[in-house]
C-alpha positions in Angstrom: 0.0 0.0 0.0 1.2 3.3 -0.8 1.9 5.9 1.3 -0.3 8.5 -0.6 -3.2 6.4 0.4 -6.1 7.7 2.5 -6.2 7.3 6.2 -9.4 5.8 8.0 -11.3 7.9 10.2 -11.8 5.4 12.8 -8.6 3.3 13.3 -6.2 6.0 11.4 -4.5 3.6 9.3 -4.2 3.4 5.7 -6.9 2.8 3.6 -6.7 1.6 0.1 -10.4 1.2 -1.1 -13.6 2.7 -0.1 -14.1 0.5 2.6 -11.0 0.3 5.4 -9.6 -3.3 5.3 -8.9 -3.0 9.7 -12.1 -2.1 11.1 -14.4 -2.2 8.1 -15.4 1.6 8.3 -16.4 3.1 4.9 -15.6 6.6 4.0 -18.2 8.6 4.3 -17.9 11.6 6.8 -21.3 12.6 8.4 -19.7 15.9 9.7 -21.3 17.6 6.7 -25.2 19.2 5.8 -27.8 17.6 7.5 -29.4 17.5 4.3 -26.8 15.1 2.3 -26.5 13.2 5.7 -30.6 12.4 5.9 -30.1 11.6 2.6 -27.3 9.0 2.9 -29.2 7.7 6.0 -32.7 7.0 3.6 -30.5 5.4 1.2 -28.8 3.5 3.8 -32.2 2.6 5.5 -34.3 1.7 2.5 -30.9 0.5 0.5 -33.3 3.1 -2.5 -30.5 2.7 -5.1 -29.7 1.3 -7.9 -30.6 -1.7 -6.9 -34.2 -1.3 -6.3 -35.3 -1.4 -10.1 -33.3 -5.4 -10.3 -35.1 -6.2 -7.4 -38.0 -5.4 -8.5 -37.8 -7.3 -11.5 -36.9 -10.2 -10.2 -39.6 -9.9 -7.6 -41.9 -9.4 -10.2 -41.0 -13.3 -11.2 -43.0 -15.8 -8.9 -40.0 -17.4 -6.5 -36.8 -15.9 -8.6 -35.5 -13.9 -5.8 -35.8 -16.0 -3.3 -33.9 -18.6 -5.4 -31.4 -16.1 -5.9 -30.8 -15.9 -2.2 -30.5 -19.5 -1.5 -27.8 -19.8 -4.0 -26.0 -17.1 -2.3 -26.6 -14.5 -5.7 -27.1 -11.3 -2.8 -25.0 -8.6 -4.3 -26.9 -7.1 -6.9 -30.3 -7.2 -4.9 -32.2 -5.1 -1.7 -31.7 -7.2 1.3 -34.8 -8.9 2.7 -35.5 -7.1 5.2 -35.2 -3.8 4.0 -37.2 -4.6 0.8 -39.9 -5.9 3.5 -39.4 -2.5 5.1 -39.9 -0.3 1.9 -42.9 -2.7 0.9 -44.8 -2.2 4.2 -44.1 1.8 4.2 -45.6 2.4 0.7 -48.6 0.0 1.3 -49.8 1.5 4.8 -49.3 4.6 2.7 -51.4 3.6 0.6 -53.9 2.3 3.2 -54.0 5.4 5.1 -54.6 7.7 1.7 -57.5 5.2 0.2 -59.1 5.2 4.3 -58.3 8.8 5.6 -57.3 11.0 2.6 -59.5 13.7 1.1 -60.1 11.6 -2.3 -60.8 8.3 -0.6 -59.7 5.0 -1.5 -61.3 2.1 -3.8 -62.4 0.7 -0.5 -64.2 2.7 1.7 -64.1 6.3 0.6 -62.8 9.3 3.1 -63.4 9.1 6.2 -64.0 13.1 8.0 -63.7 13.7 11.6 -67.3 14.0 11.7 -68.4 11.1 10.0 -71.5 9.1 11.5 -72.3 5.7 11.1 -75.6 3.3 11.5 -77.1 0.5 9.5 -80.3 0.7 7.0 -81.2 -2.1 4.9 -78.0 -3.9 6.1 -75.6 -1.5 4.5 -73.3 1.3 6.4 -74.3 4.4 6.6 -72.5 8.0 7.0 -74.9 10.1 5.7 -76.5 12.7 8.5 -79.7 12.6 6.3 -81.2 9.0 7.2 -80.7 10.3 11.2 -85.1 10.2 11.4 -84.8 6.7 9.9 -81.5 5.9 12.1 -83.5 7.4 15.3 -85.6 4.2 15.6 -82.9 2.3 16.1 -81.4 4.2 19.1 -80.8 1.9 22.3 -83.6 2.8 25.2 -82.2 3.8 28.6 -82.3 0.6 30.6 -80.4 -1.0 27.5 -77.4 2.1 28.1 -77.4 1.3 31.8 -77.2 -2.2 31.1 -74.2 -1.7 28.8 -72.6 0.7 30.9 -72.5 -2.7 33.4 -70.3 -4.3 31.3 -67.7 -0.8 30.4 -64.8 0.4 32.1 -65.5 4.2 33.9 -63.9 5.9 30.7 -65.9 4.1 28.0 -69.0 5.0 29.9 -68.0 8.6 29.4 -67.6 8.0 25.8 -70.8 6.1 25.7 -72.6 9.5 26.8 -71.0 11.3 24.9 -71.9 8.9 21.4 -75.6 9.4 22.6 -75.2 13.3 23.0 -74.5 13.0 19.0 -77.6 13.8 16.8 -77.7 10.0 14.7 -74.6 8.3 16.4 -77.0 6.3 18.8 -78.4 4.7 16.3 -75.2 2.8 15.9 -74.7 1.4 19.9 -78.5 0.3 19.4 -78.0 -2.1 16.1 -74.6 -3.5 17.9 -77.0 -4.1 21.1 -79.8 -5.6 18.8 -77.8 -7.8 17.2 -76.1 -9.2 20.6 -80.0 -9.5 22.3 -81.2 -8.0 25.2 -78.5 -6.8 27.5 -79.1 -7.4 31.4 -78.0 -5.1 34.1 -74.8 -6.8 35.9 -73.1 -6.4 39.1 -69.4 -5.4 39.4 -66.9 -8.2 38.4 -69.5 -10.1 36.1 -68.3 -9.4 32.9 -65.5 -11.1 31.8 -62.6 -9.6 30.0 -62.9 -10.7 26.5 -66.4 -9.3 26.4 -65.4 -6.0 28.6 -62.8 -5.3 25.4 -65.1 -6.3 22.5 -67.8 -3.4 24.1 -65.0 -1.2 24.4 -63.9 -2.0 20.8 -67.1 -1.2 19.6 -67.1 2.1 21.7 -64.2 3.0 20.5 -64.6 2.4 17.0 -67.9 4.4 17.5 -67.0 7.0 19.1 -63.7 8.1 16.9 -63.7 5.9 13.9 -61.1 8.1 12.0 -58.4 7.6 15.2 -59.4 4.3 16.0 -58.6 3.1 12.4 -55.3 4.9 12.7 -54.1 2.9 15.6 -55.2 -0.5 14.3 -53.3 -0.2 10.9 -50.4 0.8 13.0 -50.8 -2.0 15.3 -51.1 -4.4 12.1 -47.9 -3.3 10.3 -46.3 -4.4 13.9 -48.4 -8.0 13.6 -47.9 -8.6 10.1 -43.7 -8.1 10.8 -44.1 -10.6 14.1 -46.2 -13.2 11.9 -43.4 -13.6 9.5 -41.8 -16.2 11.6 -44.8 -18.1 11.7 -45.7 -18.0 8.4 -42.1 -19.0 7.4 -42.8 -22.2 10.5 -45.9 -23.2 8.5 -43.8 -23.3 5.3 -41.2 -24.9 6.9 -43.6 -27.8 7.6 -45.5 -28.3 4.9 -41.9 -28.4 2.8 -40.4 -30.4 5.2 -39.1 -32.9 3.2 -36.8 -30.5 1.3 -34.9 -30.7 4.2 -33.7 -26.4 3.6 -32.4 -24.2 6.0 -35.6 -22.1 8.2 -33.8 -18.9 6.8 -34.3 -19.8 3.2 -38.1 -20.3 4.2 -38.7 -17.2 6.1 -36.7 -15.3 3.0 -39.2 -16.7 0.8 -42.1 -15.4 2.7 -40.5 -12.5 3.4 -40.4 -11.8 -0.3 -43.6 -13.0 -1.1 -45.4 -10.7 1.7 -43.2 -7.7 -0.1 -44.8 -8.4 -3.6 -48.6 -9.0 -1.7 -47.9 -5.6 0.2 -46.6 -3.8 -3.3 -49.5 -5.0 -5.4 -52.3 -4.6 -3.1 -51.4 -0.8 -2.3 -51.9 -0.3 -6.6 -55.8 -0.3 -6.2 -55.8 1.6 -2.7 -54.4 4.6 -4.5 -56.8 4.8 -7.0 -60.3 6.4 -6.9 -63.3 4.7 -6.4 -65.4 3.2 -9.2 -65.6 0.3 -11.2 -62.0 0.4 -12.8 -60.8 0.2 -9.0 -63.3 -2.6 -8.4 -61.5 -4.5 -11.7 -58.5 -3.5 -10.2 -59.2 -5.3 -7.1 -60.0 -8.0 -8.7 -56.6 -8.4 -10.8 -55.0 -7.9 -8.2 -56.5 -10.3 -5.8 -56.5 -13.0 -8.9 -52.7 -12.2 -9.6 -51.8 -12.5 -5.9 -53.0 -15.9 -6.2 -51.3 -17.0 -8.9 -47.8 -15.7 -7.6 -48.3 -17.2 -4.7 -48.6 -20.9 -6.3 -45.9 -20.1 -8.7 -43.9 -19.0 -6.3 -44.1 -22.2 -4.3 -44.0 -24.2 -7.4 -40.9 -22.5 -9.1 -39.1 -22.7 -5.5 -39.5 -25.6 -4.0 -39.8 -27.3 -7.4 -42.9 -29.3 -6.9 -45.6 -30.1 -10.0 -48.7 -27.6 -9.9 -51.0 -30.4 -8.1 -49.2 -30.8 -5.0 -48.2 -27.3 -5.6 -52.1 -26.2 -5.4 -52.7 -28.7 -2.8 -50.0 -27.1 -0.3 -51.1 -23.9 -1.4 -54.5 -24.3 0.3 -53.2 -26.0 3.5 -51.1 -23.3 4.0 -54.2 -21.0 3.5 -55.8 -22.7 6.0 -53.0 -22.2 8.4 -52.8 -18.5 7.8 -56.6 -18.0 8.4 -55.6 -19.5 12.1 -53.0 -16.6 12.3 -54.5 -13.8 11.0 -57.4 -13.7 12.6 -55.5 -13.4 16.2 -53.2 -10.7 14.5 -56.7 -8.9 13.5 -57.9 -9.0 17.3 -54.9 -8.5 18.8 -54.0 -5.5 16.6 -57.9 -4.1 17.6 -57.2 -5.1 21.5 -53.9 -3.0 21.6 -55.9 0.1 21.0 -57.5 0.2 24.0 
């Protein structure tokens, strides 16, 4: 090594190549603009470089990437992780445009801050105009005090409060008519799980634009903790491939990345009936990848491909639906 060569930062000895060959430090000196250091920090984060447009290629290929990684081919493409990471940013991105932006989403439309819900002719409404129809279905007084048997102190208060709204009753009283009759109950009667699924429903009543917000937050925390799991159920459906449980939580981790990337397209668009066909690509293409994926990794024929496909379906129903309630339960 010569001695014009560049001296390390860190360890202060020579360094031939951008990287120092000691203590591994790279070059790059963060005592600079904050704005070219944020900048190198998102790129470093998100790995948003020139590799992003291969990755995306290959991802677009049912079970290519993840093939790529088991042969050790990681150079050229986003790390798992991180592709997981920029996947699950632009979809709840998408999620919270489609659910709380002004346009509203091929799902559900906006949602404003004063928005009020109640059921006529077994469809949602938010319209303040069908309050005289929605009056009739208000809950009568012995049914509130009966509820407020079964509600901590605070949800009481934001029971009152529901009912002081002109057409927001209406909403408590088709929960409470669906559920029966509702008898009064002495402290300590009520049992936990129902306690929370009354305060859920409070909740969701009484701020639906907030108590959205906080369950799509909670989700994007119980979709990353289900990975693990899902990779498990893969792990032993396959087991007779006898791989590594890295190279099956890769593959899932990939294949939630394309699901997340894919299903934010039709969330961004308006609603309609090219967003409903849009839906419906999507949810038809998600599908496919999924089996091809499987079928091109694990190198099994399309019948026992299929057949896995639906098992593992099956499993994931028995994991999401936890994920859903506990996601809902952590809001309160």
């Amino acid at each position: 090594m010569s001695e014009s060569a560049p001296t390390c930062l860190n360890c202060g000895r020579p360094r031939g190549e951008r990287f120092c060959g000691y203590c591994g430090q790279n070059d790059r000196n963060y005592i600079r603009s904050a704005w070219s250091v944020m900048a190198d920090l998102v790129r470093e984060t998100l790995e948003v470089d020139s590799k992003l447009p291969g990755t995306l290629k290959l991802l677009v290929r049912p079970g290519r990437l993840s093939a790529e990684f088991s042969r050790n081919h990681r150079a050229n493409y986003m790390s798992p992780v991180r592709m997981y990471l920029f996947a699950s940013i632009v979809y709840f991105f998408a999620f919270a445009h489609a659910f709380f932006g002004d346009g509203g989403g091929a799902t559900t439309g906006a949602l404003g801050p004063n928005a009020t819900f109640g059921v006529t002719g077994g469809s949602v409404a938010a319209d303040s105009s069908n309050t005289a129809v929605l009056g009739d279905l208000a809950p009568e007084q012995a049914q509130v005090d009966a509820l407020k048997t079964r509600l901590y102190p605070r949800y009481q208060q934001k029971l009152d409060d529901i009912l002081s709204r002109v057409g927001e009753a209406a909403a408590i009283g088709t929960v409470i008519a669906v559920f029966g009759e509702l008898e009064p109950r002495a402290p300590g009667e009520t049992g936990w799980l129902e306690k929370a699924f009354w305060s859920l429903v409070i909740d969701a009543t009484h701020d639906p634009v907030f108590f959205m917000e906080r369950v799509v937050g909670n989700l994007s925390i119980s979709f990353l903790c289900l990975l693990p799991f899902q990779a498990l159920v893969f792990a032993i459906i396959q087991f007779r491939k006898k791989r590594y449980f890295v190279e099956y939580l890769v593959f899932q981790i990939h294949l939630q990345t394309f699901c997340l990337l894919l299903s934010a397209v039709p969330l961004l668009l308006p609603g309609g009936a090219i967003a409903n066909m849009v839906w419906l690509i999507t949810s038809l293409w998600i599908l496919y990848y999924t089996l091809a994926a499987m079928r091109h990794f694990y190198r099994d024929g399309w019948i026992w491909t299929v057949f896995k496909g639906f098992l593992a379906l099956i499993l994931y129903s028995s994991m999401l639906i936890p994920a859903f309630i506990a996601a809902a339960a952590l809001t309160l």
